[in-house]
C-alpha positions in Angstrom: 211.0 209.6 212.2 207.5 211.0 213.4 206.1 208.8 216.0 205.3 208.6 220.1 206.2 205.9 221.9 205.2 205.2 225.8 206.7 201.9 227.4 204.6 201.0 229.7 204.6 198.4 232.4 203.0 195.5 230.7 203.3 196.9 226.8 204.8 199.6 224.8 202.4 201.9 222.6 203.8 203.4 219.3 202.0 205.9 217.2 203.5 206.6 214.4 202.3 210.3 213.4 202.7 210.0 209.5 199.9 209.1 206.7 201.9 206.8 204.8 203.6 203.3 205.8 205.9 202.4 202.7 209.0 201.5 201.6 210.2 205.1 201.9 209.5 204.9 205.6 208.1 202.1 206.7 212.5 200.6 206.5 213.4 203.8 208.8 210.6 203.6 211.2 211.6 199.7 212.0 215.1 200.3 212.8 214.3 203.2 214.7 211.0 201.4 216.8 213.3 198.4 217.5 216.2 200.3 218.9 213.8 202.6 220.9 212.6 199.3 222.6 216.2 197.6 223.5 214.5 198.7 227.5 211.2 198.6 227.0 208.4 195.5 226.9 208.3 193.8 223.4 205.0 193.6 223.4 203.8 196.6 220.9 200.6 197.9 220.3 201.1 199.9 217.2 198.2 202.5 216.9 197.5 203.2 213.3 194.7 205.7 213.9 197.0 208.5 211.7 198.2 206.0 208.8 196.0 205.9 206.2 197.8 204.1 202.7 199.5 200.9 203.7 201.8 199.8 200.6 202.6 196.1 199.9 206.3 197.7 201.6 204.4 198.8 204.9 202.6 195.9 205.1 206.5 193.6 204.3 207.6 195.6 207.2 204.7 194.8 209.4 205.0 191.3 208.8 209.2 191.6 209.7 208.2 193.7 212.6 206.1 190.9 213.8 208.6 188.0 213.4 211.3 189.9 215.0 209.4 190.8 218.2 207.7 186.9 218.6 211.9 186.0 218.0 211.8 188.4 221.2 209.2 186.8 222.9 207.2 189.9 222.4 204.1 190.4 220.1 202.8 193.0 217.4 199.2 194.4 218.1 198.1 196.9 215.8 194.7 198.4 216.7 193.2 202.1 215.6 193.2 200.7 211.7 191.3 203.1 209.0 188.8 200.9 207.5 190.8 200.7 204.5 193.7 199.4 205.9 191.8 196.9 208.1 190.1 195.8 205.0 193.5 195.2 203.3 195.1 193.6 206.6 191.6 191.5 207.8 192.7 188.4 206.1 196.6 188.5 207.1 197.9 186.7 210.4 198.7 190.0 212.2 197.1 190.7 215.3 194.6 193.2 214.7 192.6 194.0 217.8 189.9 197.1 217.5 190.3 199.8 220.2 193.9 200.4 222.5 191.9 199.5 225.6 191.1 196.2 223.9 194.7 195.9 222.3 195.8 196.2 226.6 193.7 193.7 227.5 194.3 191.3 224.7 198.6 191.9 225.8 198.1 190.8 229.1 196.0 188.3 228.8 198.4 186.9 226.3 201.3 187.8 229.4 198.9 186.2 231.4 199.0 182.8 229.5 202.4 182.5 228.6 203.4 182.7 232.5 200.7 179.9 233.5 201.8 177.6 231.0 205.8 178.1 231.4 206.5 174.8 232.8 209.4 177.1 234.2 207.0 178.7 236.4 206.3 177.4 239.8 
């Protein structure tokens, strides 16, 4: 699968490097992002800047990716959207944030808030 990936401290950025997130790849890339982040921070900003077609398959996965990283207490951010895949994905519950500096802030802050209100947490 063609993608970077650089786990970072507080979030791990993923870029996948293909046009196309469907069915043909959008299965593969999953398996392969999810066992690439076994050691790394579960919360994923996924920088779309090179995907430009998002089939109803890429977006299935998306939405799977999402549920199994919250199940980790992790979180999906995807930032970097072409306009036409932000205007398919604007009205969906994913987290779509605009730039990777805001996607950053927007993951700690979210780190940030789930630590102060951990009643866990002294």
């Amino acid at each position: 699968m063609n993608y970077s990936i650089d786990k970072q401290e507080h979030h791990t950025l993923v870029k996948p490097l293909f046009e196309k997130l469907d069915a043909e790849n959008g299965k593969a890339f999953k398996q392969e992002l999810l066992a690439n982040l076994a050691d790394a921070n579960k919360f994923v900003i996924l920088n779309l800047s090179h995907v430009f077609l998002c089939s109803e398959d890429g977006y299935i996965m998306l939405k799977a990716l999402e549920k199994q990283l919250k199940d980790m207490n992790g979180m999906l951010i995807l930032t970097e959207l072409q306009e036409n895949i932000f205007r398919e994905l604007k009205d969906s519950d994913l987290t779509l944030i605009p730039t990777y500096i805001e996607a950053i802030d927007f993951a700690f802050m979210d780190q940030l808030e789930r630590h102060f209100l951990d009643p866990d947490n002294e």
